[in-house]
N, C-alpha and C positions, 0 to 999 in steps of 0.2 A: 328560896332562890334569892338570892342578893341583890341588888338593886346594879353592880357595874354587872352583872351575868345577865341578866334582865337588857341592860341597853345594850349590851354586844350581839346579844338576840332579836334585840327589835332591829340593830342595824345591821345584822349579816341577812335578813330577810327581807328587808325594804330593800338593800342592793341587788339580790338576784331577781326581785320582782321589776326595780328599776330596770334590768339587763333586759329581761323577758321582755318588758315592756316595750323598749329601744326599738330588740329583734323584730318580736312583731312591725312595730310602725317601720320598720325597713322594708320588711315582707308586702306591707301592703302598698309601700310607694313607689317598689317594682311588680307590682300587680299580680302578687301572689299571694291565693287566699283573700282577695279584695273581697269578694260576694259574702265568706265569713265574718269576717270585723264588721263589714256592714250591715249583716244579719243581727250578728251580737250588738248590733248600735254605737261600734267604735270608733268614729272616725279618725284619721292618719294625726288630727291636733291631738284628741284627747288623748290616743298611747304615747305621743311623746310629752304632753304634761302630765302624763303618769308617770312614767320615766323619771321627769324632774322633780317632781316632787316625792318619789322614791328616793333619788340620791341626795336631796336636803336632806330627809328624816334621817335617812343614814350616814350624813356627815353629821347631824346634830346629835344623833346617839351615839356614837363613838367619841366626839368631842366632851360630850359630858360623860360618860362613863370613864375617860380618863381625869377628867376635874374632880371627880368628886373625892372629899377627903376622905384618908384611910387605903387608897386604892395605891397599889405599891408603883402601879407604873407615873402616877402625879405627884411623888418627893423625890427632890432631887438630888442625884448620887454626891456625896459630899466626896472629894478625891484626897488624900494626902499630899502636901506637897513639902 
């Protein structure tokens, strides 16, 4: 597995856990499902800084999977004029 395939997979999976995460902490700050997150020990902070720092990682993987050299989408299209 290639290292740009590699970070488009770390970031397509930190984003929908980021989502998840969001959902949830919505969920429980209209008091649904509260008694579960609170069982599981989540409080309504820590799913939305889960959230946030799901969509860092996956702005940071996607950002470097495009930098890195060799990768076709980070040389630029040279146009005739």
């Amino acid at each position: 597995m290639s290292h740009v395939i590699r970070l488009q997979l770390i970031g397509r999976v930190t984003y929908y856990i980021g989502w998840i995460a969001l959902v949830c902490g919505g969920l429980f700050h209209l008091n649904i499902g509260t008694k579960l997150f609170l069982a599981m020990r989540l409080p309504q902070r820590n799913l939305l800084e889960l959230g946030v720092v799901c969509f860092l990682i996956c702005i940071a993987s996607e950002l470097r999977a495009h930098a890195l050299p060799g990768n076709e989408l980070s040389i630029p299209v040279k146009t005739a004029a």
